[in-house]
C-alpha positions, -999 to 999 in steps of 0.1 A, spaced: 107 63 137 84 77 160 49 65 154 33 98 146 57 95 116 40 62 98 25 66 68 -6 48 83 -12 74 109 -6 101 85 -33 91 62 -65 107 65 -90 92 83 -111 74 55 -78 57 45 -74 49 78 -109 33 81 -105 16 48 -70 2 52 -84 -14 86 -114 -28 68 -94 -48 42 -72 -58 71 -101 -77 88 -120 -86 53 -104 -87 23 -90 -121 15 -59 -107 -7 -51 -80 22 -53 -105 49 -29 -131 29 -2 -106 24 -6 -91 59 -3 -127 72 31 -131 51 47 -102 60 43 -109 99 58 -139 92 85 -124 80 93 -103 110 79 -70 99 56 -53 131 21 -41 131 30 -6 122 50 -17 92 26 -40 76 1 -8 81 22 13 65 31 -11 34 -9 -17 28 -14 24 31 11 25 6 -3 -1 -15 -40 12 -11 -27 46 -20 -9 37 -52 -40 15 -63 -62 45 -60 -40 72 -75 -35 44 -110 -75 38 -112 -79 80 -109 -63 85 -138 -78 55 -154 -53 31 -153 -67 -9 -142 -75 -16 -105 -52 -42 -96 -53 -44 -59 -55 -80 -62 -26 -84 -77 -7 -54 -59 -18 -75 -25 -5 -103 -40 31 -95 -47 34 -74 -10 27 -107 3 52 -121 -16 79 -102 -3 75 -68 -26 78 -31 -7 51 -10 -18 81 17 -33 92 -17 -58 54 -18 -67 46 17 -73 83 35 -81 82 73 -74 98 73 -109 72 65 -126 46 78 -106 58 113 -96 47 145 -113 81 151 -122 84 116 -139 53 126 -158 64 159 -172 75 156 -205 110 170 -215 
């Protein structure tokens, strides 16, 4: 993968900024960054999990659901991907359509 491809440096620029903040500040963000380059993972990949993770956190609290970034932080440290933690299933406009 080519870095141009991550999902960090395809985020916009806020996200980008934001995910960097909690990287250096936020307690959660910093413990699951710290387990995950324990467990071998790069820079780029950790990046890219906590994108995910920010991203999922903000589209559940748009449409009203509980900020749980806390917790979301939480399990990504404890060995979680971001996909097990926010399933395109369930959060897909195709798994919200109604049949």
């Amino acid at each position: 993968m080519r870095l141009s491809e991550t999902t960090f440096d395809n985020a916009p620029a806020p996200v980008q900024r934001t995910v960097g903040a909690m990287m250096r500040e936020q307690p959660s963000v910093i413990a699951a960054l710290s387990a995950m380059l324990k467990r071998g993972m790069t820079d780029q990949q950790c990046k890219d999990e906590i994108t995910r993770v920010v991203r999922g956190c903000l589209w559940e609290r748009q449409r009203g659901m509980p900020l749980r970034f806390d917790a979301a932080f939480e399990a990504l440290g404890k060995g979680r991907k971001a996909v097990e933690i926010f399933p395109d299933e369930l959060y897909s406009s195709e798994g919200s359509k109604q049949s």
